[in-house]
C-alpha distance (Angstrom), angle and dihedral (degrees) to the residues before:
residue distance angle dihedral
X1 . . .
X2 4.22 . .
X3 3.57 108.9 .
X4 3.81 117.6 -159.3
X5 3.68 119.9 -116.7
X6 3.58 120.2 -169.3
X7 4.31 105.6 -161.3
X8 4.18 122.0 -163.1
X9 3.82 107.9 -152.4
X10 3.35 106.6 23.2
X11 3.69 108.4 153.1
X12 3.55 91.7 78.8
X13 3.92 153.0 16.0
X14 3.76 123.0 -22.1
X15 4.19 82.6 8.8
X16 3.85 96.8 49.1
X17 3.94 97.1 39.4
X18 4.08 87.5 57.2
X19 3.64 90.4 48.5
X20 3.80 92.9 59.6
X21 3.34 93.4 41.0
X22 3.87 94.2 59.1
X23 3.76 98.4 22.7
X24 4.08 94.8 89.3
X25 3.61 97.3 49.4
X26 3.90 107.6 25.6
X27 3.59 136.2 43.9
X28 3.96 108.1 -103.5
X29 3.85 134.7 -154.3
X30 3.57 97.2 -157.4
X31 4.37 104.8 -160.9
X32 3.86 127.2 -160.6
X33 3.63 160.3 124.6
X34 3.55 98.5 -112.7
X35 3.56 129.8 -13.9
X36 3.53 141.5 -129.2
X37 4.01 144.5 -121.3
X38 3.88 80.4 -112.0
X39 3.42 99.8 49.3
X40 3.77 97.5 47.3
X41 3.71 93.9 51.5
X42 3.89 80.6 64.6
X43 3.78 120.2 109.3
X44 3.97 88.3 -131.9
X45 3.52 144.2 106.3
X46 4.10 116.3 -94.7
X47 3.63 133.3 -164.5
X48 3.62 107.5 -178.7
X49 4.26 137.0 -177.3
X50 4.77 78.1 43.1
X51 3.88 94.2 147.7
X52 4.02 104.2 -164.5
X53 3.99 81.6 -155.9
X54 4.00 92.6 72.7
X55 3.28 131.0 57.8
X56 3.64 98.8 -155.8
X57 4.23 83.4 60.8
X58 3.58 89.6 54.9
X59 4.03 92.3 50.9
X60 3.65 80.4 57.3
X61 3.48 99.8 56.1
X62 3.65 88.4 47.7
X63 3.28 97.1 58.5
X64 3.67 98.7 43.0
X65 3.89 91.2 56.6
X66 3.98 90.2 53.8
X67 3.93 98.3 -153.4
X68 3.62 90.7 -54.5
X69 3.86 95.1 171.5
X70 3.89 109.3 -108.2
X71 4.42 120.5 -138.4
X72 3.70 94.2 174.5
X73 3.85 134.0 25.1
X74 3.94 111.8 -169.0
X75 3.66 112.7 -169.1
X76 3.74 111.2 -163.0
X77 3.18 113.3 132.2
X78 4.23 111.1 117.1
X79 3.88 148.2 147.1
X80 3.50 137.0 -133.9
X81 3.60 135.4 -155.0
X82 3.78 142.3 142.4
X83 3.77 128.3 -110.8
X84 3.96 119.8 158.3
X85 4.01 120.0 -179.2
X86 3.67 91.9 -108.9
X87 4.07 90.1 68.5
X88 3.78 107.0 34.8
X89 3.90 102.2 146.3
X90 3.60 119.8 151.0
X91 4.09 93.5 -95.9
X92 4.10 85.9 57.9
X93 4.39 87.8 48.0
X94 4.10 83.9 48.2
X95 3.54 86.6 62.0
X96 3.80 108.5 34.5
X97 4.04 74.1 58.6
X98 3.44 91.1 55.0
X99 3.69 98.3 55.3
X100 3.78 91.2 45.3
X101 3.98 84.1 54.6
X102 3.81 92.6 50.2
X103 4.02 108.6 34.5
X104 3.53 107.3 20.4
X105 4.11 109.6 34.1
X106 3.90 95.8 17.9
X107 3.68 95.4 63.9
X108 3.68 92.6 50.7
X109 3.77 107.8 49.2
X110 3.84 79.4 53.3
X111 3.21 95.0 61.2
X112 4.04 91.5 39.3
X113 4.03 83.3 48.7
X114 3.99 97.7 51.8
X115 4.02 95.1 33.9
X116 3.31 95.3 114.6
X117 3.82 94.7 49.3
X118 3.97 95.9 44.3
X119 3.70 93.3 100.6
X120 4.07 118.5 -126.6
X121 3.70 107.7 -92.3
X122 3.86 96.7 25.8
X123 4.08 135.3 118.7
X124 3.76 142.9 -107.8
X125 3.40 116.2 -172.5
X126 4.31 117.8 -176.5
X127 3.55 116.3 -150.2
X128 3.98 94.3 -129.9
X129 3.83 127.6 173.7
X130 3.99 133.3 -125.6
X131 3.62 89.8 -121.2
X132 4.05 99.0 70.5
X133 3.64 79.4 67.2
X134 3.79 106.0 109.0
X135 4.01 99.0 -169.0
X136 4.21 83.5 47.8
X137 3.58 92.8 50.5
X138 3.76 104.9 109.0
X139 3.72 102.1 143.7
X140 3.49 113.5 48.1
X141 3.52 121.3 -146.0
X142 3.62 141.5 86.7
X143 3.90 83.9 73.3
X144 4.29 96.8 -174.2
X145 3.76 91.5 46.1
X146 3.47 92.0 52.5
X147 3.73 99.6 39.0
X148 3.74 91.6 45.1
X149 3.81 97.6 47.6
X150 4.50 83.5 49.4
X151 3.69 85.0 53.6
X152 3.69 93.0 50.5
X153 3.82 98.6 44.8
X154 4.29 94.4 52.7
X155 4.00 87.7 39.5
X156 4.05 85.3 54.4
X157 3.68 99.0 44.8
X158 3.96 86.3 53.6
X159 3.66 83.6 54.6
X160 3.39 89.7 47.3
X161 3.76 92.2 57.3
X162 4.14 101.6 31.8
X163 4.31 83.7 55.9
X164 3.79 93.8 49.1
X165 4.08 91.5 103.2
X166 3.23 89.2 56.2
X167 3.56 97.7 49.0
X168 3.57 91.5 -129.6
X169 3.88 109.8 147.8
X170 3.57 125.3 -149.2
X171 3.95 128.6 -155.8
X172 3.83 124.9 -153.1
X173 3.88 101.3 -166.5
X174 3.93 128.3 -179.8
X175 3.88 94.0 -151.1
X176 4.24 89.4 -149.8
X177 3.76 121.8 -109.7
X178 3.17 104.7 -47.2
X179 3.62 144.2 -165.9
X180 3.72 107.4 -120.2
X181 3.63 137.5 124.2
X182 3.45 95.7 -95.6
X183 3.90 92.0 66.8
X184 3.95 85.9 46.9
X185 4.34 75.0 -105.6
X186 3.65 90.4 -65.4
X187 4.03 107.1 139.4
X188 3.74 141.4 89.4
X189 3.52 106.8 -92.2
X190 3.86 135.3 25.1
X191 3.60 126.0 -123.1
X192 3.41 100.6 -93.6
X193 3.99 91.2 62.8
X194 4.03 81.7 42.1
X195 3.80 94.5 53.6
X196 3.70 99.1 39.1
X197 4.04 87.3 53.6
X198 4.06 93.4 45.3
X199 3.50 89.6 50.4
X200 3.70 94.2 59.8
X201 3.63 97.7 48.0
X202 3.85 88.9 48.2
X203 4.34 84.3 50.8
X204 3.66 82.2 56.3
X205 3.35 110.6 39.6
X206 3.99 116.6 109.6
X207 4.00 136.5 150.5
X208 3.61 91.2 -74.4
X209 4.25 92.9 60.7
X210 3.77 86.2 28.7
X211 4.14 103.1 136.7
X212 4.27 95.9 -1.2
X213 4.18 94.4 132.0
X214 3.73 110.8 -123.3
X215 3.56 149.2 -156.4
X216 3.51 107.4 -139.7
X217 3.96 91.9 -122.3
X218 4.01 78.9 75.5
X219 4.38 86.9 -100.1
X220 3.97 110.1 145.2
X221 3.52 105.3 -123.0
X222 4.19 133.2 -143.7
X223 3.46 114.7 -100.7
């Protein structure tokens, strides 16, 4: 039976390899800013210009979807940029904003928004990062990543724990270093190695690994 699989970021990397993994056998809700030749060659459903920043946007996408009942809800869309305390202006706060907008509140209003449509029993998994990890932060740096991707992690494992009666389980996954280009494809792996890693630990993810943070290799992670 076709499951429904509703995908943030989907135009590109981590987003856009999910999609075609699940496009061919499941019916995906493919979610974006703008698309991409990739993307629209996809047998999926796409609601472009949704800006996880507004709510308004998000009403949108609400109301396009129509309570179409929801198996799967793949955050994944995120931003990147570097901030140190050495060069805080107010251009470098602007953006530490930003990510907190887009990986950190973003990913929870959507899940607030589609609550009712996540069906009882079903997943959300947030794309995290290593580097909201406070005991695993040896480098400094890159102070909104970090501090959004924290926020995101303890806002996920309330989730994880508010959900429990309705046995929906929710998976906080660091997807590795990965080769995207959000790390201007710097990283170990690429995003097929990425992908095919994530979508084991979303295979195995139930009420008893509900909100454990994760590498995607299947490693528990430090909080």
């Amino acid at each position: 039976m076709k499951k429904t699989i509703l995908i943030t970021g989907a135009n590109k990397g981590i987003g856009l390899e999910l999609v075609k993994r699940y496009c061919h056998s499941d019916n995906v809700i493919a979610v974006c800013r703008t698309s991409s030749i990739e993307l629209d060659a996809l047998p999926v459903s796409i609601h472009r210009d949704i800006d996880i920043r507004n709510n308004l946007s998000i009403k949108s996408l609400v109301n396009k979807i129509n309570g179409q009942k929801i198996d799967l809800f793949l955050n994944v869309a995120g931003i990147l940029s570097q901030e140190d305390i050495y060069d805080l202006d107010s251009a470098a706060i602007d953006r530490i904003s930003d990510q907190f907008e887009v990986n950190a509140l973003g990913p929870v209003k959507l899940v607030a928004a589609f609550l009712g449509d996540i069906v009882d029993g079903g997943k959300i998994i947030m794309i995290t990062s290593r580097m909201g990890s406070v005991e695993d932060n040896t480098s400094g740096s890159r102070l909104g990543y970090r501090m959004s991707k924290a926020a995101l992690n303890i806002a996920s494992k309330s989730l994880s724990v508010d959900l429990r009666p309705r046995n929906i389980s929710v998976g906080i996954i660091h997807p590795g270093a990965v080769q995207t280009d959000m790390t201007n494809n710097r990283g170990l792996i690429t995003v097929v190695e990425s992908v095919d890693m994530i979508l084991e630990r979303i295979k195995e993810l139930s009420l008893n690994t509900s909100g454990v943070f994760f590498h995607a290799s299947g490693e528990i992670l430090p909080w």
